[in-house]
C-alpha positions, 0 to 999 in steps of 0.5 A, a space after each residue: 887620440 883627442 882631437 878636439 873639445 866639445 863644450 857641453 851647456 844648457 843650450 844642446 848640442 849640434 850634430 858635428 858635436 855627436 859626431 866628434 864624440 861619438 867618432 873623434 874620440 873629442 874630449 867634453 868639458 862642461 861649462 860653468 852655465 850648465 853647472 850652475 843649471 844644474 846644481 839650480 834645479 837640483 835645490 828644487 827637487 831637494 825641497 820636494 823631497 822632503 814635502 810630503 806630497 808624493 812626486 812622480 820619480 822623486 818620491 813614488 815608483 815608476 811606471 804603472 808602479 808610481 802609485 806607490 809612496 816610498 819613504 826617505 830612507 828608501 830612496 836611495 835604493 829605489 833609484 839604484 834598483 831601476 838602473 839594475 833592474 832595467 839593465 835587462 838588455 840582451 843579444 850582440 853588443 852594439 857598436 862603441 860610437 853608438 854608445 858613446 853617442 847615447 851617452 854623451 846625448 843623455 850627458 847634454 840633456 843632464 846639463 840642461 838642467 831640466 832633470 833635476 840631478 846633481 852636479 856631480 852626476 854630471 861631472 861623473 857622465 863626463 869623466 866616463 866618456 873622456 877616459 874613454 870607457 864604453 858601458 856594454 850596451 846590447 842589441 834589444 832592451 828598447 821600445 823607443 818610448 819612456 826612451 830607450 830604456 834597457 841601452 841607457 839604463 846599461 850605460 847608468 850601470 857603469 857610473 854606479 860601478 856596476 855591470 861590464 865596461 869596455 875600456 880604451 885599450 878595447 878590453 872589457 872588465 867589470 865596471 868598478 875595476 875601470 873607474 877606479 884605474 882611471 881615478 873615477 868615484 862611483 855615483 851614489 844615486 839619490 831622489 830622481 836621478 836614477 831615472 834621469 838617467 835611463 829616460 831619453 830618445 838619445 840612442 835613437 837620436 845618436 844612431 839618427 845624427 850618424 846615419 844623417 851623415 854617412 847618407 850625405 856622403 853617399 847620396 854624393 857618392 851615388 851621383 858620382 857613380 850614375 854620372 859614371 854609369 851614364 858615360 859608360 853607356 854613352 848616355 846623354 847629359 842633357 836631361 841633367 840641364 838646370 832649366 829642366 829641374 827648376 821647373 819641377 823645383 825640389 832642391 835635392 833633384 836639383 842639387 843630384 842633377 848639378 853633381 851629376 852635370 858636373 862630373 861629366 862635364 868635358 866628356 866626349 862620351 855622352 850623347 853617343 850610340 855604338 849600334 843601328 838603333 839611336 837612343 831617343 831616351 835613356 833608361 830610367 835607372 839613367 835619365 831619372 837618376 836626380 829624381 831618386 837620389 834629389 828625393 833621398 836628398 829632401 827626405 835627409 833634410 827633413 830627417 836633419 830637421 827632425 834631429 836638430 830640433 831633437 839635438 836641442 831638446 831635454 827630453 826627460 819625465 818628469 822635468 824640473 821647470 824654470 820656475 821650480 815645477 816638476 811635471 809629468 810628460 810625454 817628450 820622451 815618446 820617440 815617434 818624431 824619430 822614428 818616422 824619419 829613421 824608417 824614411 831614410 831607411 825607404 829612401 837608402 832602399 830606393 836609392 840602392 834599387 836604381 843604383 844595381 839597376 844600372 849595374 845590371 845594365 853595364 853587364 847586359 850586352 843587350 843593352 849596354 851599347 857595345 859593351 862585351 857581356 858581364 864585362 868580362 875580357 873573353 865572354 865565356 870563358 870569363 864570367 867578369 861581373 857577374 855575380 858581382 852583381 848577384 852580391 849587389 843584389 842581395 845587399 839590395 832585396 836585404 834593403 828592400 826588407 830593412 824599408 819596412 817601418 818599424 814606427 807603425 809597430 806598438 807593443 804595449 808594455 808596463 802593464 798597459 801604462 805604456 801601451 803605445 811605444 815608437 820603437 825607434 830604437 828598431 828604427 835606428 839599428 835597421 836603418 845603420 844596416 841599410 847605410 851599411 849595405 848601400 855603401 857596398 851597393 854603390 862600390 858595386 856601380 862603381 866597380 862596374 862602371 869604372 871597368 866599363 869606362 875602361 873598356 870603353 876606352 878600349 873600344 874608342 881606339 877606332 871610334 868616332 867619339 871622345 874621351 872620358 870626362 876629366 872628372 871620371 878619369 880621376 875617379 877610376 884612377 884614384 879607385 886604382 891607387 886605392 886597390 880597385 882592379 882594373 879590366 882583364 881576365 877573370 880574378 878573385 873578385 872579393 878583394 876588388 869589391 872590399 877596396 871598393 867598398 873602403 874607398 866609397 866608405 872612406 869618403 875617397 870616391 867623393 874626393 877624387 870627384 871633387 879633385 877636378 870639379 870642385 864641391 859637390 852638394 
């Protein structure tokens, strides 16, 4: 179902216009002011077309290639042959919001009327995408610079009425067999539009957008579990006073602190100790839980900062100026997208590292302060959480691995002519799986954490302490209601860690928070 429009013009677009599309299956109408753009820019590369000089991408060939002239009658067939030839990508297919998110970004920088092709392309780009008809785009095929070349050159395929396509009904069919269900004419590609496009950032860019927000949901997600984790171990909440973070003032400690705060305020919980050795500090995997996550926080504005500007942009070479310029460039190279792709991928890491450092510590009896060992309802007997733990691991050294930056990598290609690329596009497809396996690191914490706030509870029958903080409480109560098992004897645990790892996903860990405390940052 269409459940909203999104108007496309010459200005860009915004990250909640990606998502829409990409994700909301949002319908796209373009808006008189781009058409116009567009069919304005389109005049000036007819009359360099028919100029005698050679032009790069309008009358010559491409890459180390462009030295060669090419004739009117051949133009044609220039421009259908680097969408085929370029279609050269292999390996699993990438998901469907991702492509339609490469789509609809080369579609915004088609109607900013700086590529030079026709109104009609660009009429084309949008039918495709409202019928809801998915090129079949694969796993590698870019470098991230001339942009993400093999990705986009399969989705130009799918306007010729070439190549596989996937349609709404999620079945794949030959091209032309999709467009003419759906009453879409083919593109017949004339001088420059064939390389308009393939030549553009926007599936790096699209994966970029998508990551941007799935980490704000888990960055909030995460200081929702460490404030639970640090009930459960009786920790203290003062190191998560405002006055102590402003005088380090970097806003997204301050921001994890004031979240954290939150949620655990009304505990009569925090600040306790069970044992003969009171606790002068916390652990650091406790005490300096804003620290990680505010540092994953600021490195998420700047990656947004990074992805607006990218959002606004036309990136394509050559490109059509106001004033009837064609001129060659370099915008397309994706290093700006890249570094901030590989430093998200550094802070999920992080962030998912101190997050099952806390786990381990609700599991360890040595030093959970009373808690029965793994968490488990009969020690011994039981093994509770334990390898619940071994997973949680697991998806974190995987982290680890997937934080090593793929922009400081190069491979030069095109017979030297692009001898330094980003490799971006490698950015981006590590980056999606390091969100995806903190999204379970986090139903990991959660899961032990709610159970040791249980047992807690259990314990606190006969002790000399409170109770939960209103705001926990209906965090592991709505974890119930969504499938998460409770405390008890030993079970089948996949299960229980897959309702987790849907409600975290779901955003209904955060709902339930904010239930009682109201927005979180």
């Amino acid at each position: 179902m269409q459940s909203s429009t999104v108007v496309v013009g010459p200005g860009g677009v915004t990250a909640e216009d990606v998502i829409a599309v990409a994700r909301g299956e949002a319908r796209i109408e373009l808006s008189a002011e781009a058409l116009a753009k567009v069919g304005a820019s389109r005049r000036f590369i007819d009359e360099l077309a028919a100029k005698p000089e050679p032009v790069y991408g309008v009358s010559t060939g491409f890459g180390a290639l462009a030295v060669r002239h090419i004739s009117p009658e051949l133009r044609a067939r220039l421009q259908r042959n680097i969408v085929r030839s370029h279609a050269a990508g292999m390996g699993p297919r990438v998901e469907r919001e991702v492509v339609r998110a490469l789509m609809f970004l080369r579609l915004k920088t088609v109607a900013s009327g700086h590529t030079g092709v026709r109104p009609e392309v660009l009429r084309t780009m949008a039918d495709v995408l409202n019928a809801g008809i998915t090129p079949v785009v694969h796993e590698y095929g870019s470098l991230g610079c001339s942009g993400d070349l093999a990705p986009l050159s399969h989705c130009a395929l799918t306007l010729l009425g070439e190549g596989d396509t996937e349609g709404p009904d999620g079945v794949v069919r030959p091209a032309a067999e999709l467009l003419a269900a759906h009453g879409i004419t083919p593109v017949e590609l004339r001088e420059k539009e064939g390389l308009a496009l393939l030549n553009g950032t926007d599936g790096m860019l699209g994966m970029l957008v998508m990551a941007c927000a799935d980490l704000a949901r888990l960055l909030t997600s995460a200081d929702i579990t460490a404030a639970l984790t640090l009930e459960a171990l009786l920790g203290t909440d003062r190191v998560l006073a405002p006055e102590l973070h402003a005088i380090r003032p970097h806003p997204g400690q301050a921001a994890s602190a004031a979240n954290m705060l939150k949620v655990l305020a009304g505990s009569g919980l925090t600040g306790h100790h069970q044992d003969d050795a009171p606790r002068v500090q916390d652990a650091y995997s406790v005490r300096c839980a804003p620290q990680v996550a505010g540092a994953g926080r600021d490195t998420l504005a700047h990656a947004r900062l990074v992805a607006d500007r990218e959002l606004a942009a036309a990136v394509d070479n050559p490109v059509v100026l106001a004033d009837g310029r064609v001129e060659s460039n370099g915008n397309f190279h994706g290093a700006p997208v890249a570094y901030v792709l590989d430093f998200l991928a550094i802070a999920a890491a992080d962030l998912a590292s101190i997050a099952e450092r806390r786990t381990d510590r609700l599991l360890d009896k040595n030093r959970s302060h009373g808690l029965p060992p793994f968490l488990a309802d009969d020690p011994g007997v039981d093994s509770g959480l334990m390898i619940a733990q071994y997973t949680q691991a697991a998806l974190v050294s995987e982290m680890k691995r997937l934080a090593a930056p793929a922009s400081v990598d190069s491979i030069p290609s095109s017979a030297m002519q692009e001898d330094h690329v980003s490799m971006g596009w490698s950015a981006a497809r590590k980056l999606r799986t390091a969100v995806d396996n903190l999204t379970r690191v986090v139903a990991v914490e959660l899961y032990a954490a709610a159970r040791a706030l249980e047992l807690r509870g259990q314990w606190d029958e006969t002790a000399a302490v409170g109770e939960q903080a209103p705001a926990t409480r209906a965090v592991v109560e709505a974890a119930h209601a969504a499938g998460v098992g409770g405390a008890g004897g030993d079970r089948f645990l996949a299960p229980d860690l897959a309702a987790a790892e849907r409600f975290v996903r779901a955003g209904g860990l955060v709902d339930a928070a904010e239930s009682v405390t109201g927005p979180l940052a």
